[in-house]
N, C-alpha and C positions, 0 to 999 in steps of 0.2 A: 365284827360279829355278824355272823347270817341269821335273818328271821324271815320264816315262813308267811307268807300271805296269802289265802288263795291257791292257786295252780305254783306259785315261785317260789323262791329263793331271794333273799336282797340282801346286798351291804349295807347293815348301818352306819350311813356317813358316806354312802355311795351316789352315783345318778341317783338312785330311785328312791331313795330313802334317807331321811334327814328326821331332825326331834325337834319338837312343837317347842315355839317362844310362849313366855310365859306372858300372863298378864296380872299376877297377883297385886304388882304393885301400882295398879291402877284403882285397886278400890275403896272407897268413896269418891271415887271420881266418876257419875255417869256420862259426863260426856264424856271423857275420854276414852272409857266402855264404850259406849255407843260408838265411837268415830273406830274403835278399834275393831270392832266386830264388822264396820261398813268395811274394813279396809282388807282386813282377813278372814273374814267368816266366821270365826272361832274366838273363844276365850278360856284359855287356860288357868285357871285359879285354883292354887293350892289350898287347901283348908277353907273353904268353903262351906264346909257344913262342920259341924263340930265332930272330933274322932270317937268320940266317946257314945255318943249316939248311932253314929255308924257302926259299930262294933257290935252294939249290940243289936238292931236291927242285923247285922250279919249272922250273927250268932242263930236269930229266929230262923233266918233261912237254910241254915246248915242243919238245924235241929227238924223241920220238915226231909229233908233230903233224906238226913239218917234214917228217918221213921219210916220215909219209905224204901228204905234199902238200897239206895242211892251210893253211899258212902262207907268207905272202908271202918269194919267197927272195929278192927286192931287196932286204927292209929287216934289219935287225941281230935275232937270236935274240931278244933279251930284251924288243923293244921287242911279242913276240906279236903281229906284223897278221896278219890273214885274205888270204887270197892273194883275187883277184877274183872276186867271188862262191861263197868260201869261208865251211864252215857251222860252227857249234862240235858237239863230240863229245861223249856221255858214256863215259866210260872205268873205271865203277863194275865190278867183277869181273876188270879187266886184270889180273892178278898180277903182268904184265911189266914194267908201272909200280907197282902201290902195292904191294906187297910189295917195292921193292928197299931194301936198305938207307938211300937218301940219303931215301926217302918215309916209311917206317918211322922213320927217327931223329924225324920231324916228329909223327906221330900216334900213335907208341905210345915216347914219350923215358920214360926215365925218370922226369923232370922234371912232364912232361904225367898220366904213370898217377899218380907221387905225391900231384901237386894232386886228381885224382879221389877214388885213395884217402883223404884228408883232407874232402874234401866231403863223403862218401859216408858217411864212417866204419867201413869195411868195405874190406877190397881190390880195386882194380879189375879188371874186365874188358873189354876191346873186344874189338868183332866180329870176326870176319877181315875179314867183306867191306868196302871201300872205297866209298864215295859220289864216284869222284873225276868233276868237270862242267870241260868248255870251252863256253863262254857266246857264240854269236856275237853280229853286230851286228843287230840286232830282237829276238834271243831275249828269254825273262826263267822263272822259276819261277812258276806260279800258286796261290795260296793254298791252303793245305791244312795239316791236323795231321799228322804222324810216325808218329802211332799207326795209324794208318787200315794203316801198308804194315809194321809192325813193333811189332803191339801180342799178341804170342802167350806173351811173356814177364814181368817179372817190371813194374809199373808207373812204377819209377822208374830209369828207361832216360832217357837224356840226350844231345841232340846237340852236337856240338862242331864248328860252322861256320869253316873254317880258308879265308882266301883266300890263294891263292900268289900274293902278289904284291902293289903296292898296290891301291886299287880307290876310283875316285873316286867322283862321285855319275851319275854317264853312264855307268860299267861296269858297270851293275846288281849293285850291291852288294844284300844282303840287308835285307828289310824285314821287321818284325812288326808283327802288328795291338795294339794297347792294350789290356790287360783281356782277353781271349781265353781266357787260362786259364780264366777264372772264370763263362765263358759256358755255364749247366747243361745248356741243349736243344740247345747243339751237342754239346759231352761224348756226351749221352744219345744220340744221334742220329747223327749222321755221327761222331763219335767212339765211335761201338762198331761201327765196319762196321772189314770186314778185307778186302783186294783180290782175294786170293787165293778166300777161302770167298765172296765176293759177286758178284764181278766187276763192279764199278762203277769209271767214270772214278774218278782219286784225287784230281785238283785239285777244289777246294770250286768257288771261283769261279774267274773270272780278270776281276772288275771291284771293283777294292779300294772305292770312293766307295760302291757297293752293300753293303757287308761294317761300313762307321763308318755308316753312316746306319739298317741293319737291326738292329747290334749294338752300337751305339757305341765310344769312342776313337777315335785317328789311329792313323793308318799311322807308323811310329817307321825310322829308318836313320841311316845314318852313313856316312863316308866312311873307308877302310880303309887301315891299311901293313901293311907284311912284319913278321908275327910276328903280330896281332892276332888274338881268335878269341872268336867270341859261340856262347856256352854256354845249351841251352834243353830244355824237358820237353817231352813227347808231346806235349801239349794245347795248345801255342804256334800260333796260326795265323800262316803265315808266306808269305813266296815271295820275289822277287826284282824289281826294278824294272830296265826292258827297258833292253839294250847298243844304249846310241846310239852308240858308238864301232866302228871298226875294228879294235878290241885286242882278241885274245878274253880272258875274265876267266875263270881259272883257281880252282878252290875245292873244296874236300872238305869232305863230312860224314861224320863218325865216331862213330861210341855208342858208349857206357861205361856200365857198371851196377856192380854191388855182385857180385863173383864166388861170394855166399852164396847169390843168389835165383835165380831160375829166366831162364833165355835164349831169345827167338825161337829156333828149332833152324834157321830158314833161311839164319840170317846168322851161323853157328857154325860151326869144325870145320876142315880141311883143304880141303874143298871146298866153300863153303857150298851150298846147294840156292836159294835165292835164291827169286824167285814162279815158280811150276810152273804157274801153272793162270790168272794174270789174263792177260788177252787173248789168252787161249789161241781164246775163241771171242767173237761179239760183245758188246760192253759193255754195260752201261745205261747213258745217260748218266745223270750227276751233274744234272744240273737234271729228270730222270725222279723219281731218287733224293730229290731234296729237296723234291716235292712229297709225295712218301709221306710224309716225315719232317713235315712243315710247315715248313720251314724253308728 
């Protein structure tokens, strides 16, 4: 099977492209979480959040879409089409969706903060702000680390990839590159840039074949259900492989830290302050940026 990422093409089960191990059956076990996330960067955990909450929390966000003409009104709610030549939205700071209760029971449950606080060993905290994304059909996320748009606080700050809904291998579900963490001249280099103090594009690349053959490892993904949620550090390069479908694919990222250390102050608070100042005026591009850096 070929999936789209970016500028390419890849086999899955090829050089570049391979599917993510799981780690469901590590939990209740935080260290073993812990040791497994020092060792991969990631954690793949099926059912994670309960499906039934997810659903309906997806549901809210599909009923926003429709309302603003987003989505095809032929076809049935839940089935998400894109009306003709409809585009996907980011709805990251909406309060009117992620702050409502049925969105909230999904990323800040109980259940969700307890597993943090057990990981963490420390109480959790999440942001306010919401990452909530509708993904059209060509879209996709291009590679990049976390830390570059949210690295002001404390280092071990953690994303939690939730898709509302399922997500096959054509809905551009989420991909990470292999080994990435342990990459030191990316770290040292595009991993100490900040958006806001730099103003540089944020995507590293958007040609993953470029990313295994200058850094090595594959490109790693999975095919996704309701409840599912892949857990990841700063230093994960990551993005999404492009929606070759008409469905838009629904997904939140949310961060959790340790409520003892210190927090981005943009993405905290009542209101968070979010980036003030990147593309406020013109960018550098990222391939500017990465010749200074060597990389």
């Amino acid at each position: 099977m070929k999936l789209a990422m970016g500028e390419r093409e890849m086999e899955l089960g090829g050089p570049y492209l391979g599917t993510l191990p799981e780690a469901t059956h590590l939990m209740g076990d935080a260290d073993a979480l812990r040791e497994q996330m020092e060792r991969d960067g990631f954690l793949l955990i099926r059912k994670l959040h309960d499906p039934e909450k997810v659903k309906a929390a997806r549901r809210l966000v599909l009923e926003n879409l429709r309302d603003n003409g987003q989505l095809d009104s032929e076809a049935s709610l839940e089935e998400g089409l894109l009306r003709e030549g409809g585009r996907g939205a980011f709805l990251g700071g909406s309060k009117a969706v992620t702050h409502t209760p049925e969105f909230l029971s999904v990323v800040e449950s109980p259940e969700l903060m307890r597993f943090f606080s057990d990981f963490l060993g420390a109480p959790a905290l999440t942001f306010s702000y919401k990452w909530l994304r509708a993904v059209g059909r060509g879209e996709f996320t291009g590679a990049h680390y976390d830390v570059v748009y949210m690295g002001r606080g404390t280092a071990r700050l953690f994303t939690c990839w939730t898709p509302l809904g399922d997500v096959s291998f054509e809905n551009s579900p989420l991909a990470i590159l292999e080994g990435s963490t342990r990459i030191e001249r990316l770290k040292q280099t595009y991993g100490r840039m900040d958006v806001d103090r730099d103003n540089v594009e944020g995507w590293f690349s958007n040609d993953p074949v470029e990313l295994v053959e200058n850094f090595g490892g594959r490109w790693l993904t999975s095919e996704f259900e309701m409840g599912d949620a892949l857990i990841f550090g700063m230093y994960l390069m990551h993005g999404s492989l492009r929606n070759m479908t008409n469905r838009v694919r629904l997904s939140c990222d949310t961060r959790y830290q340790s409520a003892n250390e210190p927090a981005d102050e943009r993405w905290t608070g009542e209101n968070p302050l979010a980036h003030y100042a990147w593309g406020q005026t013109e960018m550098t591009p990222m391939a500017e940026a990465r010749r200074r850096w060597g990389v």
